[in-house]
Residue, then its C-alpha position, 0 to 999 in steps of 0.5 A: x942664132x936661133x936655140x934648138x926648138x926653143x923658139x927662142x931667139x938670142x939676138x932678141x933678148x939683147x936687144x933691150x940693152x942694146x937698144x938703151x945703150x944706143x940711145x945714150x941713156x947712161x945713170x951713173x949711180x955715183x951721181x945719185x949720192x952712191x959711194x965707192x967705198x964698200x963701206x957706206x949703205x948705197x941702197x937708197x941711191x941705186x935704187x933712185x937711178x933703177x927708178x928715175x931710168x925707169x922712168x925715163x923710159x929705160x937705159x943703163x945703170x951703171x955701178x962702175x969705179x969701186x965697192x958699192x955696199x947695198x941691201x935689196x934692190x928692185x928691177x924696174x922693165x927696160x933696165x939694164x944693171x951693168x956692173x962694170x970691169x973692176x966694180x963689186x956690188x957687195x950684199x949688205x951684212x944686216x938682215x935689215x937691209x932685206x926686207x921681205x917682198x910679200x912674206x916671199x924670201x929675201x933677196x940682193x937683186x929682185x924684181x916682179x912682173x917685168x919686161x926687158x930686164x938685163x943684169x950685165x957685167x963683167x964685174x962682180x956682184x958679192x953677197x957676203x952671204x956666209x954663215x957668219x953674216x947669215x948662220x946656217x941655221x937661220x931660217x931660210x926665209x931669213x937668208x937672202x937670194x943673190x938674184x930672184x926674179x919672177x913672172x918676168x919676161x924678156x930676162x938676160x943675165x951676161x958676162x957677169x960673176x956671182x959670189x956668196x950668196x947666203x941661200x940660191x945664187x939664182x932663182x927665176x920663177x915663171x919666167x918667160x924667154x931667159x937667156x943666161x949667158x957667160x956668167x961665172x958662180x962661186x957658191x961655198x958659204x953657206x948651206x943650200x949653195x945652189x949655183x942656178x934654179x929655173x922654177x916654171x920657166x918657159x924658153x930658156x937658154x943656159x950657155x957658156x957659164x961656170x958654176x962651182x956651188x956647194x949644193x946643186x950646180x945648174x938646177x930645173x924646179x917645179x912647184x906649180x902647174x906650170x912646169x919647165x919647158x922649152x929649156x937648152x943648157x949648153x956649153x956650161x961647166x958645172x961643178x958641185x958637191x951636190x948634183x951637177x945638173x938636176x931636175x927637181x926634186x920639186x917637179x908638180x908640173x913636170x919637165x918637157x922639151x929640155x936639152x942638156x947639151x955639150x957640158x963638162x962636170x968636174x970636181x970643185x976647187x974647192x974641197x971643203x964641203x957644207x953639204x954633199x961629197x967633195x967629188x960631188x954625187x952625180x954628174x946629171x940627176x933625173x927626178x920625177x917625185x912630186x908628180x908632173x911629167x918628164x917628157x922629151x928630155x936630152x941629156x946629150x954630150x956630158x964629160x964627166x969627171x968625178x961625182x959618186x954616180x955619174x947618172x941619177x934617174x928616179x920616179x918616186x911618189x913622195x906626194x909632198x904638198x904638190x900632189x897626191x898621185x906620182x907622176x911620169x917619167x918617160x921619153x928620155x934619152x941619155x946619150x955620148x956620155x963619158x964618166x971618168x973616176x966615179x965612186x964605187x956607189x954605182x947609179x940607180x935608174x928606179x920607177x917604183x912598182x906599178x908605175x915605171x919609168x917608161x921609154x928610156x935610151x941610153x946610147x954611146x955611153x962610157x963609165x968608169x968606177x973605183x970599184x971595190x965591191x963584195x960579194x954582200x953588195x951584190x946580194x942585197x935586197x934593196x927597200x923601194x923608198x918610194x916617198x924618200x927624198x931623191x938621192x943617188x945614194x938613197x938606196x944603200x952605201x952600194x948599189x948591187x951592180x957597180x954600173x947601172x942598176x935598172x929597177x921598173x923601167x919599161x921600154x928601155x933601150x941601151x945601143x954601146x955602153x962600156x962599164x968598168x971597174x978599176x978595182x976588183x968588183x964583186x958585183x955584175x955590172x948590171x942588173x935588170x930589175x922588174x924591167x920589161x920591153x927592152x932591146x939591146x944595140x936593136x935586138x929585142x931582148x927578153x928582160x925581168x930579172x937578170x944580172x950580168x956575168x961579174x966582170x971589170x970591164x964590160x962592153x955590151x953585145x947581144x949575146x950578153x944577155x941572150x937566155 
């Protein structure tokens, strides 16, 4: 199977592991001294098989039949980690136990500049990352990745679960030719739970996974020039009391050729929250804020239920250390999306002035909101906040329309979008605000600032907004 204009084929990347598997090279990790108990330190003798299969010129290690307690441990080329049915890799509770690799942050699992490395299951690797083994406040430097991998190739993680991590489950960066598949993440114990964080990576796959986190669920980062691209998401379900799915808010080098494909957003079980809303904030969040480019992005297929705001869409120019000019967000498609029991914020989709979102489509859409607002949300003038941290609530507790807000967008396209609203509403459904070039289901329309009749349920037809 080959991934949409990815280029990257799946077969491939299992192809490593299978590979090892076949040849019989299998290092049991009880025989190099490891204990089952979940009590004994095993970091030393997990760490001799990665290195001794490495050295014999790769194969499986195995952590089967138990607990295995254990601090950092480091990836070795041609090595697959298998965690088997029934065994727990547990994440040491003392710091001491994470070094720091060259003053980076600390992790559970980690690796650099490696080839044909597979983390497998179907058993579970646990962090015990809480805020009592790891207080919240500790410095983040200080509180361990449950996995962090970086200018690596050939990167597969399957049919595996993650637990409890006490800072990001899942950190690549740079990485090259990622195939994430089947994996299960549970993310509630600390602050910055995120579930999954794609950082510069190129041909990627995300597919079949569930992630529940505290902080954002599945997560595109950009912190150097060299941008995500080539990226497909798909099948997942993602849960979080953050965003679902986002890009950014780090985007130095930009956002291309991304596909978001068939996914499912639903509210966490577990509603006690350390960051966030119990229902989550959005169900897809958009964010260019630290320069770079969104180009080519898909946002296809999303069933979303829950979130204070099911779409997010922000340029700002926040010019934090990456860059000292705001960026571009163009080319973008948001389409056969419906929301269901979304909170009365309404969703925001903001360039800033003189620099506007540019070439945006929103089609076949369909989007429920509790409703609820009155006659000031509506009239209220809102601030730009262009250097402001991206949040969908960032502008105000309630944006003027209950559905879509545009706000500098130039070149929009919007083919059957339905909004309602459950409860009565005092606010148009939406509004287009400094919004140029744009055509409603085909028809060019002429747009700068209007709003549309208030009403609780809208299905949009040309003559809504002929002058």
């Amino acid at each position: 199977m080959k991934n949409i204009r990815t280029g990257l084929t799946v077969a491939a990347l299992f192809a490593s592991a299978l590979v090892a598997a076949a040849d019989g090279r299998v290092f049991d990790v009880k025989q190099y001294g490891a204990k089952p108990d979940g009590q004994t330190l095993c970091t030393t003798n997990i760490q001799r098989a990665i290195d001794e299969c490495a050295a014999t010129g790769g194969g499986v290690v195995s952590v089967s039949g138990g607990s295995f307690l254990s601090g950092t441990l480091t990836l070795r080329s041609r090595v697959e980690l298998c965690i088997s049915a029934g065994a727990t890799l547990l994440g040491s509770t003392n710091l001491m136990d994470y070094p720091p690799a060259d003053s980076r942050m600390r992790h559970l699992i980690g690796g650099e500049d490696l080839t044909e490395v597979v983390i497998s299951g179907p058993g579970t690797i646990d962090g015990r990352g809480s805020m009592a083994n790891f207080p919240g406040e500790m410095a983040i430097t200080n509180r361990p990745y449950g996995i962090c991998l970086e200018h690596c190739t050939n990167v597969t993680v399957r049919n595996i679960t993650l637990r409890n991590s006490a800072f990001w489950m899942q950190r690549y960066i740079e990485c090259e030719q990622v195939e994430i598949s089947r994996v299960t993440v549970w993310n509630h114990c600390n602050f910055n739970n995120d579930g999954l964080d794609l950082e510069d990576c190129r041909g990627a796959v995300v597919q079949n996974c569930r992630f529940d986190s505290d902080d954002d669920a599945i997560c595109l980062k950009s912190s150097s020039a060299s941008g995500c691209e080539n990226i497909v998401v798909t099948n997942c379900v993602a849960s979080s009391h953050a965003n679902a799915i986002k890009f950014g808010s780090a985007s130095a080098g930009g956002f291309k050729n991304i596909k978001i494909l068939d996914c499912q957003v639903r509210p966490s079980t577990q509603q006690t929250k350390i960051y966030g809303h119990p229902n989550g904030l959005t169900g897809v969040a958009l964010e260019v804020v630290d320069g770079g480019v969104m180009d080519d992005v898909l946002v296809s297929g999303l069933d979303i239920t829950g979130t204070r705001a099911p779409i997010f869409v922000r340029l700002g120019d926040r010019s934090r250390r990456f860059t000292s000019a705001p960026g571009d967000l163009r080319n973008v498609t948001i389409q056969n999306i419906t929301a269901r029991e979304a909170g009365d914020l309404g969703c925001a989709i903001a360039g800033i002035e003189g620099h506007p979102i540019e070439n945006l489509t929103l089609r076949n859409i369909s989007l429920e909101f509790i409703g609820g607002g009155v006659r000031a949300d509506a009239e209220q003038k809102l601030q730009p906040k262009d250097k402001a941290y991206p949040e969908c609530h960032m502008f105000t507790r309630r944006m003027p329309a209950f559905g879509l807000y545009f706000w500098h967008v130039t070149g929009l396209n919007i083919e059957n979008i339905t909004l309602q609203a459950r409860q009565t509403d005092a606010r148009p459904p939406m509004i287009f605000d400094q919004v140029k070039a744009a055509r409603l289901n085909g028809k060019a329309i002429g747009l700068l600032n209007r709003k549309l009749p208030a009403t609780q349920q809208l299905a949009l037809k040309p003559s809504d907004l002929l002058p």
